[in-house]
NUDREN-75314 format. One line per 10 residues: number of its first residue (from 1); their letters; for each residue z, y, x of N, C-alpha, C. Coordinates in steps of 0.2 Angstrom, whole numbers. Layout:
REM residues N
NUM> A> Z Y X Z Y X Z Y X; ... .
//
This chain:
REM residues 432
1> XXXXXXXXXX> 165 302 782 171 305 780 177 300 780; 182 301 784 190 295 782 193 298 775; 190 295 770 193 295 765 200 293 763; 203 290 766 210 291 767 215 298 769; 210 299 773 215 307 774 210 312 773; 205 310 769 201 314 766 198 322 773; 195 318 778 195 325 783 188 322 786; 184 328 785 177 328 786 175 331 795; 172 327 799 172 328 805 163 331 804; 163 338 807 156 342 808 155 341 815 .
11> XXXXXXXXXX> 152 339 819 151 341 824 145 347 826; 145 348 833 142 355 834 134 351 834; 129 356 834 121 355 834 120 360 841; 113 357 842 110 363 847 106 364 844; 104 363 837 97 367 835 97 363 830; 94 368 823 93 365 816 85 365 814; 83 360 813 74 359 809 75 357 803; 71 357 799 69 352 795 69 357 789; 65 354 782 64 357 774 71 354 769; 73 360 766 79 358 763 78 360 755 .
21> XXXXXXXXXX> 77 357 752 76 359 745 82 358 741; 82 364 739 91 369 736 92 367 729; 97 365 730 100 365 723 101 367 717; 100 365 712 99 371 704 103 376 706; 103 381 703 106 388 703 115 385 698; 119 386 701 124 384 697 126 389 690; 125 397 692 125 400 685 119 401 680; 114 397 682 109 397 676 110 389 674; 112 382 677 112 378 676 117 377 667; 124 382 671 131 384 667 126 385 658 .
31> XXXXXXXXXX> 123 391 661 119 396 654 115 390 652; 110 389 655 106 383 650 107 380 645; 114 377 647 116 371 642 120 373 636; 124 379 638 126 382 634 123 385 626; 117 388 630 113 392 623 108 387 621; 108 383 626 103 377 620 108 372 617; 114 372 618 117 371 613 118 375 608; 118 380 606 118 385 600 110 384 597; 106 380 601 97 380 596 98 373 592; 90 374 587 90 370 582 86 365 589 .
41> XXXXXXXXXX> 80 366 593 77 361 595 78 359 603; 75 354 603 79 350 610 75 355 617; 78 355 621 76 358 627 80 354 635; 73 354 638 73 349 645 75 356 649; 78 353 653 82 358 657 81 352 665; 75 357 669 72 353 675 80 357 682; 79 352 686 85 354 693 90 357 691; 93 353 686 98 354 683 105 353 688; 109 358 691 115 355 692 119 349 692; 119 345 696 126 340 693 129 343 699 .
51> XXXXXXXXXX> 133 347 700 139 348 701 143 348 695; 152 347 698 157 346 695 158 352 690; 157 359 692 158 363 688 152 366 683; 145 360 683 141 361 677 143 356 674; 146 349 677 149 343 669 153 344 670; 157 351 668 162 351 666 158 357 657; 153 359 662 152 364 655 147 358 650; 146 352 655 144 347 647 148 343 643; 153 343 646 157 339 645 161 344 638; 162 349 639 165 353 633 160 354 628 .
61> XXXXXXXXXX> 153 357 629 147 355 623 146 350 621; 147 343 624 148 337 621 153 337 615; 159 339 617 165 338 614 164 345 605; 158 349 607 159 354 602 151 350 597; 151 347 599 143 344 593 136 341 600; 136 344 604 131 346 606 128 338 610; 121 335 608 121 329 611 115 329 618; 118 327 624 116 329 630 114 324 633; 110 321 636 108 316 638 104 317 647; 103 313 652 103 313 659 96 309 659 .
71> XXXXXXXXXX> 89 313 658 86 310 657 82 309 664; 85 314 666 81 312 675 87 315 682; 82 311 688 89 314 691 92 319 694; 88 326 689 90 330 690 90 335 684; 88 331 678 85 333 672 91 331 667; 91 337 663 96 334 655 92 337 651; 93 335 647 89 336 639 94 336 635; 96 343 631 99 345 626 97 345 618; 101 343 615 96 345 606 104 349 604; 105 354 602 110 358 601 111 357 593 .
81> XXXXXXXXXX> 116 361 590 119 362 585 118 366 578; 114 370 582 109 375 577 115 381 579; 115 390 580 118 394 581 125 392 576; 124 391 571 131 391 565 135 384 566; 130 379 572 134 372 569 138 369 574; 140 373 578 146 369 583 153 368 579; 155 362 581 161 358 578 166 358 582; 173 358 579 179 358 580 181 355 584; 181 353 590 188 349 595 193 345 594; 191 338 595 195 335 592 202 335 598 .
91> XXXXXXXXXX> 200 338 603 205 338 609 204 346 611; 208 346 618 210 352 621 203 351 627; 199 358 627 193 357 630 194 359 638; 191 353 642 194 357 649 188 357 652; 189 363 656 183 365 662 186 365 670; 190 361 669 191 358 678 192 363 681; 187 365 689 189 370 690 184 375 689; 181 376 685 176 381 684 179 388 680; 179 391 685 180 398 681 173 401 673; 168 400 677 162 401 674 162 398 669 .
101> XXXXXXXXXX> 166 391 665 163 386 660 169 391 657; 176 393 657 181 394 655 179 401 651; 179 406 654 176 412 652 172 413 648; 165 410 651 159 410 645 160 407 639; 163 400 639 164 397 634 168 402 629; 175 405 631 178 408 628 173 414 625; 170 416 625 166 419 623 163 417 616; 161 412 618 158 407 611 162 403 607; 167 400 608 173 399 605 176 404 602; 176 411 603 180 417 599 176 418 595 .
111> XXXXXXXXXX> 170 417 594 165 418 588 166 415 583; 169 406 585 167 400 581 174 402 575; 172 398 568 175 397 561 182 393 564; 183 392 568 186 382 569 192 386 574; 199 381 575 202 381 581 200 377 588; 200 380 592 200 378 599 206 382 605; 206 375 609 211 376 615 207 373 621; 208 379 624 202 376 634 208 380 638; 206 373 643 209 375 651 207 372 654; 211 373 664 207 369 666 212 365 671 .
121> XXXXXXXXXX> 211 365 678 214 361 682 219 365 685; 225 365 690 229 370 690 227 377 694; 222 374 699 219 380 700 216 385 698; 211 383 690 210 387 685 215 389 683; 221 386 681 225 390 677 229 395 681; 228 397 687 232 402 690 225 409 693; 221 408 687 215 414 689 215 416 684; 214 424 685 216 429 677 212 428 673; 213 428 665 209 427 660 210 433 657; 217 436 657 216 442 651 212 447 650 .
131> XXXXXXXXXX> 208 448 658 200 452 657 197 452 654; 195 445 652 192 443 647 195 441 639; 201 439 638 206 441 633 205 448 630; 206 453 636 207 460 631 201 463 629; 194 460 631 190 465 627 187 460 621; 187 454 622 186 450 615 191 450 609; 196 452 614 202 457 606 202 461 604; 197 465 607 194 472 604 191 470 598; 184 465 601 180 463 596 182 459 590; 187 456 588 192 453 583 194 448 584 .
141> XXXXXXXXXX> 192 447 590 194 436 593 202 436 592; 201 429 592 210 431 592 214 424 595; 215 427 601 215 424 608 222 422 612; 226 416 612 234 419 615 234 412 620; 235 415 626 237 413 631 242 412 633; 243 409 641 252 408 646 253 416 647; 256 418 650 261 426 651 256 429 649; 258 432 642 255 439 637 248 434 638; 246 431 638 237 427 637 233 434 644; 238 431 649 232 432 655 232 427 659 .
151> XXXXXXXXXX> 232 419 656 231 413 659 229 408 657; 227 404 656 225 397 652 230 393 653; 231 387 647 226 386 641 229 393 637; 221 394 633 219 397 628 219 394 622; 221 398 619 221 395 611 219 399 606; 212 396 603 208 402 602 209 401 593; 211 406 590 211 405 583 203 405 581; 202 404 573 196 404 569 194 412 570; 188 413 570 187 423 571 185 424 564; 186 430 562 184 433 555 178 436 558 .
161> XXXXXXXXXX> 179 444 557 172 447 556 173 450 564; 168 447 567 167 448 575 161 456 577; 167 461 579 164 469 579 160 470 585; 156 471 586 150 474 593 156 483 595; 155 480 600 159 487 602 155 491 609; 156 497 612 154 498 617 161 497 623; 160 495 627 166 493 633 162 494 641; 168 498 645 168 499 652 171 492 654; 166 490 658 171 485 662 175 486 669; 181 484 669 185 488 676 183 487 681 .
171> XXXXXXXXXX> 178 480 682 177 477 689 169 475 687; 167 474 692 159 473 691 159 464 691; 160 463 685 160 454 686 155 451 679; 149 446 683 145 443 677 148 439 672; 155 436 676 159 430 669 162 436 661; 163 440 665 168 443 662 162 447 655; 158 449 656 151 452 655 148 447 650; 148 441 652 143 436 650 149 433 644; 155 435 645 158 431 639 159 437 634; 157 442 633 158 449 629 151 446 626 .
181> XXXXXXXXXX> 145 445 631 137 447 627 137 440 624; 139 435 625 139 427 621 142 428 614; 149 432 614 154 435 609 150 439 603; 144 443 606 141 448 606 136 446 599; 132 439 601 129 436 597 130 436 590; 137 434 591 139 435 582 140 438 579; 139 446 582 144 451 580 140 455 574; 142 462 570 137 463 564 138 467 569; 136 472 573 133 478 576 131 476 583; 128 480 587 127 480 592 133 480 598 .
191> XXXXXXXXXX> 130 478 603 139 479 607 133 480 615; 137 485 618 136 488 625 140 490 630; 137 486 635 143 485 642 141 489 646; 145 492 651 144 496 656 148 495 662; 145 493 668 149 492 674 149 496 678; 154 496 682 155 501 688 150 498 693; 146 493 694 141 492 700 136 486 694; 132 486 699 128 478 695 129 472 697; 131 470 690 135 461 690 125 455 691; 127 451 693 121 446 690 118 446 684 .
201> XXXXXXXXXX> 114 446 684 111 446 676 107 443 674; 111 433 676 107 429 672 106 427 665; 114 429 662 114 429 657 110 434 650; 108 441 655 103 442 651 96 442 651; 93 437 657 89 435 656 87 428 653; 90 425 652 93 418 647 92 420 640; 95 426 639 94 428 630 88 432 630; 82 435 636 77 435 634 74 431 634; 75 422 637 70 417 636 72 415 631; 80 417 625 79 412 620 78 416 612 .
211> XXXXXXXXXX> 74 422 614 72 426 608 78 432 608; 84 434 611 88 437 610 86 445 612; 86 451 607 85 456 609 90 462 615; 88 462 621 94 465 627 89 471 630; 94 476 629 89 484 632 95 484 639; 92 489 644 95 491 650 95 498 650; 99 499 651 98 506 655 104 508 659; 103 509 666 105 509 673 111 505 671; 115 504 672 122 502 673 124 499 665; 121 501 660 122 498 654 118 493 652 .
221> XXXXXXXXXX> 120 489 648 116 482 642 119 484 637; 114 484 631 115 482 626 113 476 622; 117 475 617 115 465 615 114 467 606; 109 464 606 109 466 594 112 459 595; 114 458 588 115 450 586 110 448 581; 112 441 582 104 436 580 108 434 574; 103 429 574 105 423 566 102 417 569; 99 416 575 96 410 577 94 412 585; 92 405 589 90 407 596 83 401 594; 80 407 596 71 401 600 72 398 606 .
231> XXXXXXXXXX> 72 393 607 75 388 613 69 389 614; 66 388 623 60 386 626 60 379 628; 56 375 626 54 368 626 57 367 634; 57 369 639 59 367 645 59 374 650; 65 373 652 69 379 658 69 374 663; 66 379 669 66 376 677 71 379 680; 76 378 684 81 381 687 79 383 691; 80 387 695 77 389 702 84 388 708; 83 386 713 86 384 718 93 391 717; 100 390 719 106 392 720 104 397 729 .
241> XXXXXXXXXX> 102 402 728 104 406 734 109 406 737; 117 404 732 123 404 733 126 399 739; 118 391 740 120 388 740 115 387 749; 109 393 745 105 391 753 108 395 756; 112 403 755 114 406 761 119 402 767; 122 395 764 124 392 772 118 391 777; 112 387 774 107 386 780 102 393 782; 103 399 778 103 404 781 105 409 787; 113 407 786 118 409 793 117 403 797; 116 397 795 116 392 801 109 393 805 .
251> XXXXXXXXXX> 103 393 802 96 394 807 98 400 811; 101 406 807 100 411 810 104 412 817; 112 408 816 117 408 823 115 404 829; 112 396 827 110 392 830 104 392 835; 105 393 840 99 395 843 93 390 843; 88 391 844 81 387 842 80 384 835; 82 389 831 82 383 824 77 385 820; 75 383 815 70 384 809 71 380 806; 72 384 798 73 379 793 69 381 787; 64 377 784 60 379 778 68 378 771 .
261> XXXXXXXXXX> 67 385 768 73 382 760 67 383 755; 67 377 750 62 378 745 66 380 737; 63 383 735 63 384 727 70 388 728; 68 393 729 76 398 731 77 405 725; 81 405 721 80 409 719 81 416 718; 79 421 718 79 428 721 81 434 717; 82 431 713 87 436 707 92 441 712; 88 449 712 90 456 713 95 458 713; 100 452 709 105 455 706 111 449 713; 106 446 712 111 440 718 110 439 725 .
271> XXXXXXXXXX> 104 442 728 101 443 733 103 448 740; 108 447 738 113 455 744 115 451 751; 115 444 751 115 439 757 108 441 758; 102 441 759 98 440 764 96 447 763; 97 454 759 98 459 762 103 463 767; 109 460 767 112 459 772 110 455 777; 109 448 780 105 448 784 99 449 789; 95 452 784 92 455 787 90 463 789; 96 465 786 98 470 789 104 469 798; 105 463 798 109 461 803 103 458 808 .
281> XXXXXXXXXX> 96 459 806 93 455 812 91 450 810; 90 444 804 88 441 804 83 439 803; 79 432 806 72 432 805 70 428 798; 69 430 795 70 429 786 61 431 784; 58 425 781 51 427 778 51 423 772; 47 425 767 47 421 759 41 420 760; 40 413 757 33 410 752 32 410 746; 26 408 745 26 404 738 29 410 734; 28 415 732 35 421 724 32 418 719; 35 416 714 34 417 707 40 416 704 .
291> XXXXXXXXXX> 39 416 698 43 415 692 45 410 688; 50 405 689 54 402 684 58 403 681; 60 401 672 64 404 669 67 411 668; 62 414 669 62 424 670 66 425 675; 67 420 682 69 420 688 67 424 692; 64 427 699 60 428 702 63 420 707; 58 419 712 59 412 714 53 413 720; 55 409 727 52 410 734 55 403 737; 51 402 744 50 398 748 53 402 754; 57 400 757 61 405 763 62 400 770 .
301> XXXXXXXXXX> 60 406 773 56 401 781 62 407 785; 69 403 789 72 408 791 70 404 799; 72 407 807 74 407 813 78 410 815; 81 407 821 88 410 823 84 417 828; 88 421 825 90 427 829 96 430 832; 95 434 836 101 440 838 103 445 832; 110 444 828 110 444 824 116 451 825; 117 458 821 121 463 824 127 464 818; 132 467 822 136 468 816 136 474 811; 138 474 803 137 480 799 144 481 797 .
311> XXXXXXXXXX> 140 486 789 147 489 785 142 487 780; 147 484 776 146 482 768 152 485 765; 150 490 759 152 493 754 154 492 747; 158 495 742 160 493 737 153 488 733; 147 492 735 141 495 729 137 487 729; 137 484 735 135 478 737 137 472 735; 146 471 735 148 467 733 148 462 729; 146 465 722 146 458 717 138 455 716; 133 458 723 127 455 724 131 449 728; 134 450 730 134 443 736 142 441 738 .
321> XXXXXXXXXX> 146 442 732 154 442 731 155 435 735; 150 429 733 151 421 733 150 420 742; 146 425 743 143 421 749 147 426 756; 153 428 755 157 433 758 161 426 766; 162 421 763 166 415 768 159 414 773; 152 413 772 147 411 776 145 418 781; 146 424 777 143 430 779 147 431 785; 154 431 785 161 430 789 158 426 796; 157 420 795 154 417 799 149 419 803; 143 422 799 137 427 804 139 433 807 .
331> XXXXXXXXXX> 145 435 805 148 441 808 153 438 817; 155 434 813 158 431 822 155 428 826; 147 428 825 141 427 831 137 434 830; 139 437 827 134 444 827 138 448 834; 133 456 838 135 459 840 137 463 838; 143 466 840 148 473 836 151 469 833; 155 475 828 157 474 823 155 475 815; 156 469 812 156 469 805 162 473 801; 161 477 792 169 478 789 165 478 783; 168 473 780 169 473 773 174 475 769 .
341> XXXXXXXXXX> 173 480 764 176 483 760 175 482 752; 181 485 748 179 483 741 177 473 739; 179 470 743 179 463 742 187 462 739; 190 464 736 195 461 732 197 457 728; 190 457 724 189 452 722 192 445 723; 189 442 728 190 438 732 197 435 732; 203 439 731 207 437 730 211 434 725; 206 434 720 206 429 714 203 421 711; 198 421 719 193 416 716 199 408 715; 194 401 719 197 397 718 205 398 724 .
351> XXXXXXXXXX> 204 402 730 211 402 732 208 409 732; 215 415 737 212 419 742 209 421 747; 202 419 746 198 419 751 198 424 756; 200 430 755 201 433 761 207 432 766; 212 429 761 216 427 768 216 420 771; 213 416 766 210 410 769 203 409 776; 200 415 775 193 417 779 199 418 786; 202 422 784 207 425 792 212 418 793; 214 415 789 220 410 794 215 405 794; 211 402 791 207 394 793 202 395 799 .
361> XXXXXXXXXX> 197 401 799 195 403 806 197 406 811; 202 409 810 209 410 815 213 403 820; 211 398 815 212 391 821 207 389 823; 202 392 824 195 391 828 196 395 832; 201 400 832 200 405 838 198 410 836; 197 413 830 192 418 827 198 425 826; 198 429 828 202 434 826 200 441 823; 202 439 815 199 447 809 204 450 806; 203 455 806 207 459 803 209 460 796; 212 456 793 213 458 786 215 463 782 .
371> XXXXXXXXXX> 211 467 778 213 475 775 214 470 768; 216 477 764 218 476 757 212 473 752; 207 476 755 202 474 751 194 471 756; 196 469 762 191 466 766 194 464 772; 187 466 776 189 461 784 186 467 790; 188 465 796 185 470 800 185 462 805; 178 461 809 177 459 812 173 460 818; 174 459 824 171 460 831 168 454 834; 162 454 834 159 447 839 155 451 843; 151 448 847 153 438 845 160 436 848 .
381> XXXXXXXXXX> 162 429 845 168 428 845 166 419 850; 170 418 853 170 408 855 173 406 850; 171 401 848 175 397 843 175 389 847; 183 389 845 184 381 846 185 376 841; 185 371 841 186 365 837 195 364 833; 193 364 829 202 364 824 202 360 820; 210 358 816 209 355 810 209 361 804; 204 362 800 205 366 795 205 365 787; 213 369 785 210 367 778 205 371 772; 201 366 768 197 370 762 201 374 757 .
391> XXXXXXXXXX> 207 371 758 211 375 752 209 374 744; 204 366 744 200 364 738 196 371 737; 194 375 740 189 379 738 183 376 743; 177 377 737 169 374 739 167 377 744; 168 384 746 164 389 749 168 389 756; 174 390 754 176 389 761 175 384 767; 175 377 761 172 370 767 166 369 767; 161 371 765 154 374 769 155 379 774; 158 387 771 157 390 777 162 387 783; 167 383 783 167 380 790 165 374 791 .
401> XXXXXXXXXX> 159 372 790 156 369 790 150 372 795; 149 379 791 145 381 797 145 383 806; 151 387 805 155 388 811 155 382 813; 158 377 812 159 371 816 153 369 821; 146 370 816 139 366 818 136 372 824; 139 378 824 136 383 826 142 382 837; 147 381 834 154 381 839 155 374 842; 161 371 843 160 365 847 164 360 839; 161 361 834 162 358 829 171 360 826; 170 355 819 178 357 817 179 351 811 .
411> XXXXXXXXXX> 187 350 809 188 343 804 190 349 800; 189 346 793 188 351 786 195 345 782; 200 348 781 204 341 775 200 346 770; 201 341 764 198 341 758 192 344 756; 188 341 759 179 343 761 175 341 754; 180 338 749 175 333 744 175 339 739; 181 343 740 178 351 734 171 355 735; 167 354 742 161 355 740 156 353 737; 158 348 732 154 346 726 153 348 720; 159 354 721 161 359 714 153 362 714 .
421> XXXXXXXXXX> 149 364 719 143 368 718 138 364 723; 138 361 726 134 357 730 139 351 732; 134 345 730 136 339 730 134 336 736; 128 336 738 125 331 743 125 337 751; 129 342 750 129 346 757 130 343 762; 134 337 763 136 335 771 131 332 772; 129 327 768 123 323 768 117 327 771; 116 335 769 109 336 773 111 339 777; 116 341 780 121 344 784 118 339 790; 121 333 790 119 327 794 111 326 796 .
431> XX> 110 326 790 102 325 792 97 330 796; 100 336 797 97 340 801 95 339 809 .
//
């Protein structure tokens, strides 16, 4: 990388091998530390994230009581606070550019006796928070933000009596969900959320592994409130899918490739990239299934295929919302046409990904159609070599990342944002 002009040179492969073992899951990573911050006893937390947007969520439970320590190198070990014992800030809590640390925490801060103030980097500060504002001010938080408190910092007053309420959520989103049921904990009644599709649902599997009682029924969760959490001595993270769907689309575009992903995790709820895929054709097999940390979790043996183009609908979406920049990419070596719908989303994450997907592959020569709420694509497409920007989002400078390695390669300016969820990417990128 010339770090002076911070621009990451990919060039092209003719064929991808080798075993890549995946990364912690970044939203169980997130949860771990959190809720075993709220226990009385220590919990080892094994392939734990060190990306920037998990130390950023340790970095804020440092700052509330909670003592964290890097016991291995890819292991932290927590001793938490006891549910009642997080402390006061003696600062202003920042979560960088993590959406996930900002919202969930807020969740838990609207519970807390004490004042706190959290934000984040500028890019956080311009992604909506009063989604989350307005149903923890139902519950009695008492929450005041920039414009009418729909942006960070947050200024969270002391909560009084914290009310379990039933709430529709307008969009199918797990931060938003995950900061209601965190809220939820404290409350004297029950509280029941209900989505319009189904969001991830790490978060309530996490309070099944720490004693917390969580019912389902189709589109709903119900959450009772506790008085304490049973830490489990030790949570195995299971690999980030978020993170192997790049080497998914790249075996599968690449002609002659095969790439073993180890420890991948397979959560139902997040797993709409390799049902999409393989509904496009790809040559996708699992090993090894079992269970970590009430995870489902497998060994994934993809090769390259002839790969076709679909329609992805509303319903689909917040399975595989993250992995929409790399999907894009298997869509412009697929045959036919691809059309994504209902991804609106997206035009809230770290940038506009939908119009960043259409102008930075658009300088590779990619031509997609931008709708209000998706993409219409037609491949396969040639792609050529460009200078493109990440727009400091992670996702973007992997997925051109993969285009490039698939096309006659591409330079990436500010390639080092893909540390926000995967830190050593170029590094196995190279190594392949």
């Amino acid at each position: 990388m010339n770090e002076i002009h911070r621009i990451q040179t990919v060039r092209s492969k003719t064929s991808l091998s080798g075993t890549i073992i995946i990364p912690g899951d970044k939203s169980i990573s997130h949860r771990s530390v959190m809720l075993s911050s709220l226990s009385d006893s220590p919990v080892q937390v094994n392939n734990f994230l060190f990306s920037e947007d998990c130390l950023s969520t340790i970095a804020c439970m440092k700052e509330l009581g909670a003592t964290i320590e890097f016991t291995g190198e890819q292991q932290v070990t927590i001793q938490g606070r006891g549910f009642y014992g997080l402390i006061e800030p003696s600062d202003v809590l920042n979560a960088g550019n993590s959406g996930t640390t900002l919202r969930l925490l807020s969740g838990i801060l609207a519970a807390q006796p004490f004042f706190s103030v959290i934000t984040g980097d500028s890019s956080l500060r311009r992604r909506p928070m009063g989604r989350v504002v307005e149903p923890l001010s139902r519950m009695g938080c008492r929450i005041i933000g920039r414009e009418q408190s729909r942006y960070a910092p947050l200024a969270i007053q002391p909560a009084g009596v914290i009310q379990g309420i039933a709430y529709s959520l307008p969009v199918a989103s797990a931060q938003i969900k995950s900061a209601i049921l965190l809220a939820a904990l404290f409350a004297n009644s029950n509280t029941t959320i209900t989505e319009p599709f189904l969001s991830r649902d790490h978060t309530e599997r996490m309070f099944q592994l720490f004693g917390v009682p969580v019912e389902r029924h189709d589109l709903s969760v119900t959450v009772s409130p506790v008085s304490s959490l049973k830490a489990p001595a030790v949570i195995d993270v299971p690999g980030d899918i978020s993170s192997a769907a790049f080497w998914l689309v790249a075996a599968s575009i690449v002609p002659g490739s095969e790439l073993i992903l180890r420890n991948v995790g397979l959560n139902p709820t997040r797993s709409g990239i390799l049902d999409i895929l393989q509904l496009m054709g790809a040559d996708i097999s699992m090993m090894n299934q079992r269970l970590d940390a009430a995870e489902p979790v497998a060994d994934i043996v993809v090769h390259s295929a002839d790969l076709q183009g679909v329609s992805l609908d509303a319903e689909i979406i917040p399975r595989l919302i993250d992995e929409i920049p790399v999907l894009a990419v298997a869509a412009l070596f697929a045959n036919g046409r691809t059309v994504i719908r209902g991804a609106e989303e997206l035009r809230v994450k770290e940038t506009d990904r939908l119009r960043a997907i259409v102008d930075e592959f658009g300088k590779m020569g990619a031509v997609i159609t931008e709708t209000a709420d998706g993409l219409i694509i037609d491949g396969p497409q040639k792609l050529h070599s460009a200078l493109c920007l990440s727009h400091g989002d992670h996702r973007m400078a992997m997925a051109l990342s993969i285009a490039g390695v698939a096309a006659e390669g591409v330079e990436i300016m500010n390639p080092a944002c893909a540390a926000v969820s995967y830190p050593n990417f170029f590094t196995v990128l190279d190594q392949l």
